[in-house]
MMTF fields as JSON, N, C-alpha, C and O atoms, coordinates in Angstrom:
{
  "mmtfVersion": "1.0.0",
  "mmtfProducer": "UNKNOWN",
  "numBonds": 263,
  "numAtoms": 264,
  "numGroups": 66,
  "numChains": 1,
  "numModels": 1,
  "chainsPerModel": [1],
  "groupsPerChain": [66],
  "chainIdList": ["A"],
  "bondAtomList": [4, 2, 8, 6, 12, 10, 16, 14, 20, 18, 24, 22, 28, 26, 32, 30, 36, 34, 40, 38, 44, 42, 48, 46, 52, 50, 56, 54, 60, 58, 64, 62, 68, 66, 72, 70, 76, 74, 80, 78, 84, 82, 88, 86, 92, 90, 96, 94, 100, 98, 104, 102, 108, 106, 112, 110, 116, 114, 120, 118, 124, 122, 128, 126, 132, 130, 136, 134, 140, 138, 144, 142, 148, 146, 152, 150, 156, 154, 160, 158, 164, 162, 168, 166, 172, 170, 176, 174, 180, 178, 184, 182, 188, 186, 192, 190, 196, 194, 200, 198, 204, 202, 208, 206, 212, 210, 216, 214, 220, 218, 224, 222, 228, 226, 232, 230, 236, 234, 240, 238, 244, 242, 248, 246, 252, 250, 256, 254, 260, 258],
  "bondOrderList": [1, 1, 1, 1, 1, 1, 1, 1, 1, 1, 1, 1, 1, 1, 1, 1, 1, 1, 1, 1, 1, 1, 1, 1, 1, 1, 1, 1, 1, 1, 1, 1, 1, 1, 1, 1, 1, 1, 1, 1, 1, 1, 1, 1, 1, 1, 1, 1, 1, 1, 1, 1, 1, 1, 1, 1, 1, 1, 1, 1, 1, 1, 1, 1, 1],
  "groupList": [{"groupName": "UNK", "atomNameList": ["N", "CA", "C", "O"], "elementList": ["N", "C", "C", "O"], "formalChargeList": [0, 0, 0, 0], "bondAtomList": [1, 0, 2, 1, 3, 2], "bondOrderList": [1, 1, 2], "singleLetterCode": "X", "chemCompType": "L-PEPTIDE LINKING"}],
  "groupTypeList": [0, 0, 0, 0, 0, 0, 0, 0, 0, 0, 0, 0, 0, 0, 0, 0, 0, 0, 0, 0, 0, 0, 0, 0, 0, 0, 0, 0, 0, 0, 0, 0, 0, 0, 0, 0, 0, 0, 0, 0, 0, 0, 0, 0, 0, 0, 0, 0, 0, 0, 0, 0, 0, 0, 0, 0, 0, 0, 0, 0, 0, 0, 0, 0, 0, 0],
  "groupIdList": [1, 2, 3, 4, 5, 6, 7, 8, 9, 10, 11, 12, 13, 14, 15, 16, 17, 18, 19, 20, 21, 22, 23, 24, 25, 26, 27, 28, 29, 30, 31, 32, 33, 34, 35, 36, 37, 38, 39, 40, 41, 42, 43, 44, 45, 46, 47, 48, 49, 50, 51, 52, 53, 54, 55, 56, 57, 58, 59, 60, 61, 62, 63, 64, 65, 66],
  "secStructList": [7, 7, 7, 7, 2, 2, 2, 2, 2, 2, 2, 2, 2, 6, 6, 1, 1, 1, 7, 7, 7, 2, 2, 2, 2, 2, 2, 2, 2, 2, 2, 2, 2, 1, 7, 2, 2, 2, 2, 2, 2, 2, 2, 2, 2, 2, 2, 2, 2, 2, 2, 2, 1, 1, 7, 7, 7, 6, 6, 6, 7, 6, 6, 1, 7, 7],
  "xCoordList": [21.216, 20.832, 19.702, 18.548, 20.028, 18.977, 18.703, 19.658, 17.256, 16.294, 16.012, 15.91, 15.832, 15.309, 13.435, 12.89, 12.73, 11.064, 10.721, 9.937, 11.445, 10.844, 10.844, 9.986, 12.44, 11.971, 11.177, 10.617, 11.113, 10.199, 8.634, 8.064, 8.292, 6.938, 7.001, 5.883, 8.183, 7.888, 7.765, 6.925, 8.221, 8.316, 7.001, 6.455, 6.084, 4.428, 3.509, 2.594, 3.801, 3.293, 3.722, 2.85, 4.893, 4.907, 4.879, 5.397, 4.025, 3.863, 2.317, 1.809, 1.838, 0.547, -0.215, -1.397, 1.08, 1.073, 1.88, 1.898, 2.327, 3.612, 4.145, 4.19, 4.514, 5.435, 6.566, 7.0, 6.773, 8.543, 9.708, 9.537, 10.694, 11.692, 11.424, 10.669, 12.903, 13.537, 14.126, 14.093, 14.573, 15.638, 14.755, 14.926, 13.785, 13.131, 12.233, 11.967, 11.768, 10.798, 11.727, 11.492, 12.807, 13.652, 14.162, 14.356, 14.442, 14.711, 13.404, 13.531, 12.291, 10.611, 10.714, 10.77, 10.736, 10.566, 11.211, 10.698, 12.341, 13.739, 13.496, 13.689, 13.193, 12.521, 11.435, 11.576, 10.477, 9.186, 8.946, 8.075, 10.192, 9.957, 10.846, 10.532, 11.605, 12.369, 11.818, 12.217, 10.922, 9.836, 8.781, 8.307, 7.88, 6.256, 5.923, 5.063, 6.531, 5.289, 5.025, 3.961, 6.187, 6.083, 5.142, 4.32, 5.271, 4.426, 2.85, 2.16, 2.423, 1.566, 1.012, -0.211, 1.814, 1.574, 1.1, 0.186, 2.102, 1.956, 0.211, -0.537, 0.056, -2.116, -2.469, -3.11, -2.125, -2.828, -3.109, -4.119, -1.701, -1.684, -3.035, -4.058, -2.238, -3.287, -5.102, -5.889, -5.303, -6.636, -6.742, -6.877, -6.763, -6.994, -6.675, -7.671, -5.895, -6.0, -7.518, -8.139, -7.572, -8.881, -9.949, -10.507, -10.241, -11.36, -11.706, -12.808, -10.191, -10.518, -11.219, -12.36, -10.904, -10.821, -12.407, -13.008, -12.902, -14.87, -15.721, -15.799, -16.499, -17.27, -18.604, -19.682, -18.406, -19.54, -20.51, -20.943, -21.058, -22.454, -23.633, -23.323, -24.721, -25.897, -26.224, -27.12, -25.564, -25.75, -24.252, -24.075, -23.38, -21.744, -22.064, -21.59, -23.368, -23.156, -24.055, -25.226, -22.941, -23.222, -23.846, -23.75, -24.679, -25.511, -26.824, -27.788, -26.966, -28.301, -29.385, -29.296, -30.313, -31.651, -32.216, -32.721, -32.145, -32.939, -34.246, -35.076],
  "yCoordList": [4.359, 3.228, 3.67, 3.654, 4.152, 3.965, 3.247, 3.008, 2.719, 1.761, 2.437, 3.657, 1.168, 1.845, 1.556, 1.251, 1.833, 1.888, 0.71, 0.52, -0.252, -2.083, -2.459, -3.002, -1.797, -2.348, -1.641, -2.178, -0.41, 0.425, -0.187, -0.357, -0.416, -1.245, -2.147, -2.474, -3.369, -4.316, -3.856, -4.478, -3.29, -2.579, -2.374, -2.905, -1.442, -0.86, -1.31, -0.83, -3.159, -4.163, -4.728, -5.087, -4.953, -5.373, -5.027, -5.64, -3.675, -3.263, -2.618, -1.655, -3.894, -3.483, -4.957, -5.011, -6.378, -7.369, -7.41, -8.319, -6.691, -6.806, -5.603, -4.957, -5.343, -3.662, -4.652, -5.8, -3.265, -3.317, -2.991, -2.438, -3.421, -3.218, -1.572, -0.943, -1.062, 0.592, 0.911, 2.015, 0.065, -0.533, 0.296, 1.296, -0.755, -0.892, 0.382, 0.82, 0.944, 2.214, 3.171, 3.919, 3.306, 4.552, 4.313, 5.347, 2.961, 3.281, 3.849, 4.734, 3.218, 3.462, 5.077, 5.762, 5.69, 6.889, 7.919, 8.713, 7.614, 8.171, 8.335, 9.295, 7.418, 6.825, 7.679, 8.574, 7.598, 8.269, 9.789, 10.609, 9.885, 11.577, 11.96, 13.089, 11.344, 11.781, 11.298, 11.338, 10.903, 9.888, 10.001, 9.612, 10.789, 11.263, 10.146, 9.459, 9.733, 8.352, 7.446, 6.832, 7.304, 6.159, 6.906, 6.243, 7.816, 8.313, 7.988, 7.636, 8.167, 8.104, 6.811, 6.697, 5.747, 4.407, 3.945, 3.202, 4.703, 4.424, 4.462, 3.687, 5.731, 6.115, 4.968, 4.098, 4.796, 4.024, 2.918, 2.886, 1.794, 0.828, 0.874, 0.23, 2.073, 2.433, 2.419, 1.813, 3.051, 2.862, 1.949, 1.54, 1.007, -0.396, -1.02, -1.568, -1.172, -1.597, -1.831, -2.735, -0.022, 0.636, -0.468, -1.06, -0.75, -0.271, -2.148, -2.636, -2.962, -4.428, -4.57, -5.021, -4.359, -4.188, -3.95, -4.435, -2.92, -2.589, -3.73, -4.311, -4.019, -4.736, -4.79, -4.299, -5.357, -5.066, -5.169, -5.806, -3.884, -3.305, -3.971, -5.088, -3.774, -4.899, -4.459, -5.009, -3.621, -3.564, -4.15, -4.162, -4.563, -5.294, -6.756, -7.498, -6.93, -8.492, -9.111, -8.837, -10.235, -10.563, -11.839, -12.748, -11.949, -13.213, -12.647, -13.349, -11.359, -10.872, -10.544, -9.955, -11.289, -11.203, -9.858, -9.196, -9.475, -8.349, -8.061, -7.201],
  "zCoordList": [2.642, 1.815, 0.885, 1.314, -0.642, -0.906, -2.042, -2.781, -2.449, -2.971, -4.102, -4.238, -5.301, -6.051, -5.734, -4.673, -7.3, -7.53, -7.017, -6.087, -7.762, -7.604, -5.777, -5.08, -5.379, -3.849, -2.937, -1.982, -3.219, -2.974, -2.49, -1.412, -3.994, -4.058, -3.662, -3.263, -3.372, -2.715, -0.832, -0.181, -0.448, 0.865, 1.005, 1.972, -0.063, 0.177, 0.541, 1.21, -0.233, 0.026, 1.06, 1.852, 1.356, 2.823, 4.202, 5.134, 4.235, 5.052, 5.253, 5.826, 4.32, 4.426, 5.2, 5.54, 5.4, 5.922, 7.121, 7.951, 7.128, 8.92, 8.743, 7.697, 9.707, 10.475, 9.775, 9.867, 8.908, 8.657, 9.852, 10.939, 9.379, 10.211, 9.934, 9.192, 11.371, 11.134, 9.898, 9.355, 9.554, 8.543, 7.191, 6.493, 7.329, 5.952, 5.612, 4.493, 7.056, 7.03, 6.737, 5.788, 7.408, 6.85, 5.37, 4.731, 4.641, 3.484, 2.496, 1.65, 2.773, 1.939, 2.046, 1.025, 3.449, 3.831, 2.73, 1.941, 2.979, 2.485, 0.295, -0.452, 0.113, -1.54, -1.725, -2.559, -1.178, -1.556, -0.938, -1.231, 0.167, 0.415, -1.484, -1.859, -2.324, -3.384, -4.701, -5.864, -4.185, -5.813, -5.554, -4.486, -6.832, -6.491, -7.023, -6.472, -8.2, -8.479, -7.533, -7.446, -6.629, -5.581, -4.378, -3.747, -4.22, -3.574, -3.659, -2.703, -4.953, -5.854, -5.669, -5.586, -5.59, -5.979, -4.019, -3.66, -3.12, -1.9, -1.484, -0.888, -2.116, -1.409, -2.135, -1.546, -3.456, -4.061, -2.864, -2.16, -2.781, -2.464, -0.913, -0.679, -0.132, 0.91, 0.802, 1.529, -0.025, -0.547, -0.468, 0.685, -1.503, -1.553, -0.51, -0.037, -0.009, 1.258, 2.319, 2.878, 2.075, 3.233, 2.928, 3.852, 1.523, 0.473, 0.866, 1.113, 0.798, 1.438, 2.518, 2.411, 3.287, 4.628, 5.106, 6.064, 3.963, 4.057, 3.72, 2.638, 5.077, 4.535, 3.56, 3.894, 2.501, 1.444, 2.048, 3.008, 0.817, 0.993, 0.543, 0.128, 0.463, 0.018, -1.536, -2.177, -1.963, -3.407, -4.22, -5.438, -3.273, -3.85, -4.278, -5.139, -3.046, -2.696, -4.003, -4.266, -4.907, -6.235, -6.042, -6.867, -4.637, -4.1, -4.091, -4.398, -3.746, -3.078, -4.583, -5.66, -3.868, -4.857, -5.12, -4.214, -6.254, -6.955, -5.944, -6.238]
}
């Protein structure tokens, strides 16, 4: 089965909210071991992910007094 870019990326994203099926990991897998941009786009998405996930620092926080 394979996917193109668009479901690809929708897959990147959804598996950054729930475990994909076998289904769905072997098709992502299968796509991005054969597509660098998607590859590309995968760290991305990952990063950002991480980067949520950190809790801000005391120089982020757009409350904290000078």
């Amino acid at each position: 089965m394979m996917i193109m870019c668009r479901e690809a990326t929708k897959l990147m994203s959804l598996s950054l909210d729930r475990n994909l099926t076998r289904r769905e990991r072997l098709a992502l897998r299968v796509h991005t071991m054969m597509c660098r941009p998607c590859r590309r786009c995968q760290a991305q998405f990952e990063l950002l992910h991480r980067l949520g996930e950190q809790p801000p620092t005391t120089d982020d926080d757009p409350n904290a007094t000078p």
